[in-house]
C-alpha positions in Angstrom: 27.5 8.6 21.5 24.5 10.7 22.0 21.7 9.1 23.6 18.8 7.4 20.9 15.4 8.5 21.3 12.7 5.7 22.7 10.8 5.9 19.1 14.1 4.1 17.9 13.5 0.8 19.8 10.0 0.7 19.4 9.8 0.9 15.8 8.9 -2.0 14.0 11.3 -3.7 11.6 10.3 -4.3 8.0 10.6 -8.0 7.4 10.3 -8.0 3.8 13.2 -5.2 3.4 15.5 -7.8 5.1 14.0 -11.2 3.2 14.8 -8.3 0.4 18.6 -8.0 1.3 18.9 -11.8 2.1 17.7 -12.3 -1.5 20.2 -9.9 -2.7 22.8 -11.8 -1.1 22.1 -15.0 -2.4 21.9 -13.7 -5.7 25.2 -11.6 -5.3 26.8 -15.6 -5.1 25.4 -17.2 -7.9 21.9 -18.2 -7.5 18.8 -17.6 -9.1 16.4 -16.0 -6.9 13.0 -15.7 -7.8 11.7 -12.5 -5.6 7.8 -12.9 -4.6 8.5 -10.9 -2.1 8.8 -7.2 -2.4 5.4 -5.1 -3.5 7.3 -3.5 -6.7 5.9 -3.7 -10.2 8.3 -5.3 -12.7 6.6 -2.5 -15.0 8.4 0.9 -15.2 6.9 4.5 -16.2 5.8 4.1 -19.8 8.1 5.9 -22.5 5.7 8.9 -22.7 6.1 9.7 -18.8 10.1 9.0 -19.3 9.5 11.4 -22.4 7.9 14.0 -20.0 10.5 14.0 -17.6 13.4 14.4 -20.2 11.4 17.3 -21.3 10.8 18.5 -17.8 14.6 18.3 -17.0 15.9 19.7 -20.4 13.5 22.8 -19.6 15.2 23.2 -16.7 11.9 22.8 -14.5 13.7 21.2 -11.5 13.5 24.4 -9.2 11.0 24.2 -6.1 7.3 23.6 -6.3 4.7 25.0 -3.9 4.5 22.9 -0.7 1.3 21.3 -2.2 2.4 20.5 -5.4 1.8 21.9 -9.2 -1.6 23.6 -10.2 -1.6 21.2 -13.1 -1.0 17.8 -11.6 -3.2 18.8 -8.9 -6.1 19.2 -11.3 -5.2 16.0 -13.4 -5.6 14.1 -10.3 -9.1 15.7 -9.5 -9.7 14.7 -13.5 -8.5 11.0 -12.8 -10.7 10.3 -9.3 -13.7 11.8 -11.2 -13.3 9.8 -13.9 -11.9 6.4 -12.4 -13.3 6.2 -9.2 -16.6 8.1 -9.2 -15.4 10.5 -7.0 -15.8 14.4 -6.8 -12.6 15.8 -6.1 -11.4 19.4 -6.1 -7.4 21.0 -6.0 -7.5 22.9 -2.6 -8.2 19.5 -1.1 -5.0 17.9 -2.9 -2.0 17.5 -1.5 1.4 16.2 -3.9 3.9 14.9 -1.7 6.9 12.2 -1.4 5.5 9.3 -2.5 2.5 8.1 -0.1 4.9 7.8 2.7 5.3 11.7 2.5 1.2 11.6 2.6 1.2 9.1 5.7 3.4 11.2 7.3 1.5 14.2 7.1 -1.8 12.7 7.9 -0.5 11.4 10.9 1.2 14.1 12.1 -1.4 16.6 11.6 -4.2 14.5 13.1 -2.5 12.8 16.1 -1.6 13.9 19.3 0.4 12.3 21.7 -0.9 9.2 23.1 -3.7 9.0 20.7 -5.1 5.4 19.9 -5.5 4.5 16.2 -7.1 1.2 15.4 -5.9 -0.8 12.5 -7.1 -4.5 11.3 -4.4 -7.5 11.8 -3.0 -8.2 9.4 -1.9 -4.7 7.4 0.9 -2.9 6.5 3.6 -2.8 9.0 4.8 0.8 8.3 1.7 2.1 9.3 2.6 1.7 12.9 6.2 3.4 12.5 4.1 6.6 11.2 1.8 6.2 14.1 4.7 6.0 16.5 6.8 9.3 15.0 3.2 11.3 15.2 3.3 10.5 19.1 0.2 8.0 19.0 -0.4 4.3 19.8 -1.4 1.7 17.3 -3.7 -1.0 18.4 -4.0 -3.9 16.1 -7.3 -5.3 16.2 -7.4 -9.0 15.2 -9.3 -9.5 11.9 -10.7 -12.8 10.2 -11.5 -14.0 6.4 -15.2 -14.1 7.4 -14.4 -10.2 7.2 -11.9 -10.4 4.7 -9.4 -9.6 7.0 -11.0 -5.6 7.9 -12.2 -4.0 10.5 -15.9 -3.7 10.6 -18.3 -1.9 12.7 -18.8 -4.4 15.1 -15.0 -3.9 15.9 -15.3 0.0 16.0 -18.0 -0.5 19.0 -16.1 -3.1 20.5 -12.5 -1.5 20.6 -13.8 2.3 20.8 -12.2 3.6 24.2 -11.5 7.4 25.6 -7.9 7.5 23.8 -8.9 6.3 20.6 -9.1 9.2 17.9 -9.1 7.5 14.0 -8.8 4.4 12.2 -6.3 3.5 9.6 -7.4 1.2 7.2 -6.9 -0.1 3.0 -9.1 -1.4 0.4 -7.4 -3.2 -1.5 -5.3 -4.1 1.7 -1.4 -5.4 1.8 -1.1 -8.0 2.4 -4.2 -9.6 1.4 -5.5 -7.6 -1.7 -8.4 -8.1 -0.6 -11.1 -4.6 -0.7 -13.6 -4.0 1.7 -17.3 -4.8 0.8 -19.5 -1.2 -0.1 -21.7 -1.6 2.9 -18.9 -2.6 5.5 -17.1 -0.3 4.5 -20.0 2.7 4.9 -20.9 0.9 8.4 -17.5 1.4 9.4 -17.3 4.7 8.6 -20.6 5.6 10.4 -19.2 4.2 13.4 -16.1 6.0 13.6 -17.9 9.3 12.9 -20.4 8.7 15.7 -17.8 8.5 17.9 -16.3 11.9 16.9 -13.0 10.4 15.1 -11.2 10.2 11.9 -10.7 7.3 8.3 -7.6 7.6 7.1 -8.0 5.1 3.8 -5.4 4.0 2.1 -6.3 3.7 -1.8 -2.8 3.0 -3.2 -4.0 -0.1 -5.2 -7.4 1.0 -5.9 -6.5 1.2 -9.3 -5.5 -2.5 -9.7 -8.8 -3.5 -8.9 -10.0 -7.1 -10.8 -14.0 -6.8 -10.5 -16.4 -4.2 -11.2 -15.1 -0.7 -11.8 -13.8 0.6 -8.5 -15.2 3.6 -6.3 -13.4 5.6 -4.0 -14.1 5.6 -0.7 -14.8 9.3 -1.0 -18.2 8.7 -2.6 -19.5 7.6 1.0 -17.8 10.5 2.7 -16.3 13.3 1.1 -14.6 13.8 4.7 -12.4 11.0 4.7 -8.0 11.2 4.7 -7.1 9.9 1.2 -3.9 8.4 0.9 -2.6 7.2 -2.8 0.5 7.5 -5.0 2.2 6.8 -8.6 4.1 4.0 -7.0 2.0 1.3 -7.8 -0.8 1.3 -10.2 1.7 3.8 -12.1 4.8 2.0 -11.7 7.2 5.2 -10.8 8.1 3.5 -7.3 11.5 5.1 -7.4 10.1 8.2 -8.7 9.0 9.3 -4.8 5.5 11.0 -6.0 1.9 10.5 -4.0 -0.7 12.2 -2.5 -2.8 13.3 -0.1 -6.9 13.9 -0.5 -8.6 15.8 2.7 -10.9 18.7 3.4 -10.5 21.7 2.0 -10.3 23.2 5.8 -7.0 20.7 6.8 -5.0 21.6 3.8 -3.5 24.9 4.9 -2.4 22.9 8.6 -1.1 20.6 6.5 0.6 22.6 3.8 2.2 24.4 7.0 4.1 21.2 7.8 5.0 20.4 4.3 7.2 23.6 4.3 9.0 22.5 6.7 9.5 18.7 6.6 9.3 18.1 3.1 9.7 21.6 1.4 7.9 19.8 -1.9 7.6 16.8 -3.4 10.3 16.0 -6.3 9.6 18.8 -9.1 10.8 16.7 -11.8 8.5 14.3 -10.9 5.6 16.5 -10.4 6.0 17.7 -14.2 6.8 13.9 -15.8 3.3 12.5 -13.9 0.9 14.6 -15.9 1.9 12.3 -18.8 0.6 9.3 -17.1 -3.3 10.6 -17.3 -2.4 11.2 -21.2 -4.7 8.5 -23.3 -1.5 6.9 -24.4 -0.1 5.8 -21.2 -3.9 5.3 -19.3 -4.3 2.5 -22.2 -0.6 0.9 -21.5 -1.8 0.9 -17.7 -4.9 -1.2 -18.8 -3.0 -3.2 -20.2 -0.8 -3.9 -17.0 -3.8 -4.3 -15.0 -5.0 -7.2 -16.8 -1.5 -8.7 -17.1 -1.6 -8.4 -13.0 -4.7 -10.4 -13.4 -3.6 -13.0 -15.6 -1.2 -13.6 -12.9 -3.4 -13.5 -9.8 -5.5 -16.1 -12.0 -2.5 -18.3 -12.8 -1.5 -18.8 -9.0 -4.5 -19.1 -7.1 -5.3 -22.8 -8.4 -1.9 -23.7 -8.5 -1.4 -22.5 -4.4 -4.5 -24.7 -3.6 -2.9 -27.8 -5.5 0.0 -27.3 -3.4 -1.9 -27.2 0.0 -1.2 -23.2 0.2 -4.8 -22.2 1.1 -5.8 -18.9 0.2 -8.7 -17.8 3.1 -9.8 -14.6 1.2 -9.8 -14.3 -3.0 -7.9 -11.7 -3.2 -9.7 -8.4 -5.8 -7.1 -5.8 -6.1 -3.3 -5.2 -5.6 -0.7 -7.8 -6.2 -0.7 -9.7 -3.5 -1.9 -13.5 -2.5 -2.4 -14.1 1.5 -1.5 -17.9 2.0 -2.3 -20.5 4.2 0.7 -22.8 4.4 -0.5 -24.3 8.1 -0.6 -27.5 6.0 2.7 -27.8 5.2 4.4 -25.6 8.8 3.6 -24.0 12.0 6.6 -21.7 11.5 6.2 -19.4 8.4 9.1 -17.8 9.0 11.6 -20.5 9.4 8.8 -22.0 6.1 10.1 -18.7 4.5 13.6 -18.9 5.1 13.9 -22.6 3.8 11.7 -21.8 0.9 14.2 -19.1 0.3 17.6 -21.0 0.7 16.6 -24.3 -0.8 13.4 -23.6 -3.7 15.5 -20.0 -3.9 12.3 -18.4 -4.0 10.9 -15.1 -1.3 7.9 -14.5 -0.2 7.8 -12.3 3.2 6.2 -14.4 6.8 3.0 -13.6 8.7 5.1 -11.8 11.4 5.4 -8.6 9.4 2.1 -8.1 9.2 0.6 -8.4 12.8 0.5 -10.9 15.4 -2.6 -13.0 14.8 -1.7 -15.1 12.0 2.1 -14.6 12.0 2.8 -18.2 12.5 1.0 -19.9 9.6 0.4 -16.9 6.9 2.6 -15.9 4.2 2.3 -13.2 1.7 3.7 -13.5 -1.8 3.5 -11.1 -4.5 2.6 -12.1 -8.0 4.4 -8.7 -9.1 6.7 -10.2 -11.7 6.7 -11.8 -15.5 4.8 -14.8 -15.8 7.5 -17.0 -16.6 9.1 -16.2 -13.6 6.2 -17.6 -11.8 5.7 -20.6 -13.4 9.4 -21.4 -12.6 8.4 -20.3 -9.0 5.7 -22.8 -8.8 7.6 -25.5 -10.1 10.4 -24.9 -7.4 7.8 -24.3 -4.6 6.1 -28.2 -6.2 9.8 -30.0 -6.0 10.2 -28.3 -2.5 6.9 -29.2 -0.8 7.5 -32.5 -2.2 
């Protein structure tokens, strides 16, 4: 058997992919599993995206795309960060790729060299090390706290800083809190890093399920800043495999370079169906969704307090709630795997996330029909009972 490469063993598992297939299990005999889990909409693409790519297909405009992506969705996406997120955005600084995985990938790997440090907070999404890893550098989790709603800040950058570190990778709104960073924190943080000659790769995947005021993209402070988003989650085409990346006009042709290669294009299909979702229609049905994801955040936060499940930080965007069950456990993963096999009801441990609050955190994700969580609660009562 040939030999495995080191990056093998030193990637990081994905916790909630296995609570996923432990789920499935149970479910595959019998029970009824409530998932709160895994960070996928119960939505689907509206009917007029489903329309677009029936039409797309039936055209017969499945053949290959430019590395980059379509003129057209490239330019409804400059259309939507104007107009959503107050944000000046042209095409040669957009590129469509394979869901934002596809965009982590090639930020990472045209930005980091061998070796290279890259500061994240703890807790964030674990996958961000793995693409650290492939690219060659070395991700440094820097502990975070609710005082800071679980970011990085400035003070951090200056504390941290050493001669290998090149870039931050951050989110706002973050899994697994959803919690977004604070307008000034966030411009501090970026001064800081630029000071000290690096990069901000920002994630903005759930900027558009954003609960408060209307949401800015982190591009207003910096128009130099990695932009990393996709049609997986505010858009509900997780399955569809479509992101993006937003960067400086001058990266794009490096990166365009590597997209021939590793990823040829994103899926054409898909590239043709999205231009639907920016069509008045759909953008209404998405409001709609957003405030159904709200409805739900609302619905759980009191009732995880009544049960002793503090929540440190409130979250304001995605779908996620970042719990406190240290009342209740000092173990949140074997608290996970009995809340699983005896309330039949997932929700991923601390551990996946980073090592500071592995043991007493867990993340659940309000990313189902309401009725499912009120039956979720009621299980979760009887069980802490």
């Amino acid at each position: 058997m040939p030999r495995l490469a080191h990056r093998t063993e030193l990637a990081l598992p994905f916790h909630a992919v296995e609570l996923f297939k432990e789920a499935n299990t149970l479910a595959a005999q019998g029970n009824d599993i409530i998932s709160l889990g895994i960070g996928e909409p119960d939505f689907t693409a509206p009917p007029t995206v489903v329309e677009a790519l029936n039409r797309a297909a039936l055209a017969g405009k499945a053949q290959y795309t430019a590395p980059s992506g379509t003129p057209e969705l490239k330019q409804a996406i400059c259309d939507y960060y104007r107009t959503h997120f107050n944000a000046p955005v042209q095409p040669d600084q957009i590129m469509i790729t394979a869901g934002a995985s596809g965009a982590l990938s090639l930020a990472t790997l045209a930005l980091i060299n061998p070796g290279d440090e890259i500061l994240m907070p703890d807790p964030s999404y674990p996958a961000n090390q793995n693409f650290v890893l492939a690219a060659g550098g070395v991700s440094r989790l820097i502990p975070s706290t609710a005082a800071n709603r679980f970011h990085l800040t400035a003070d951090d950058i200056a504390t941290h800083w050493s001669a290998k570190t090149r870039g931050v990778l951050i989110a706002s709104p973050s899994n697994p809190t959803g919690a977004s960073m604070a307008k000034k924190d966030l411009e501090d943080l970026i001064l800081a890093v630029k000071q000290r000659g690096g990069f901000v790769i920002m994630d903005e995947i759930y900027l558009g399920l954003y609960y408060e005021d209307k949401p800015e993209s982190a591009l207003c402070l910096d128009p130099d800043l990695i932009i990393i988003n996709s049609f997986s989650k505010y858009f509900h085409m997780t399955g569809w495999r479509l992101g993006w990346l937003i960067a400086p006009s001058s990266m794009l042709p490096a990166i365009e370079k590597l997209a021939a290669s590793l990823a040829i294009c994103a899926p054409a299909l898909a590239q043709h169906a999205a231009l639907a979702c920016f069509e008045p229609e759909a953008m209404a049905i998405y409001e709609q969704r957003r405030l159904a994801f709200k409805a739900r955040r609302d619905f759980l936060l009191p009732a995880f307090e009544s049960m002793g499940l503090h929540v440190p930080v409130i979250p304001d965007g995605a779908f996620y709630i970042y719990a406190d069950i240290s009342a209740h456990s000092n173990d949140s993963q074997a608290f996970s795997h009995q809340l699983l096999h005896q309330a039949h009801v997932a929700a991923v441990p601390g551990l996946d996330f980073g090592p500071t609050y592995a043991k007493q955190m867990l993340r659940f994700s309000y990313s189902t029909q309401m009725a499912q969580l009120e039956e979720a609660v009621q299980r979760m009562r009887k069980f802490l009972a």
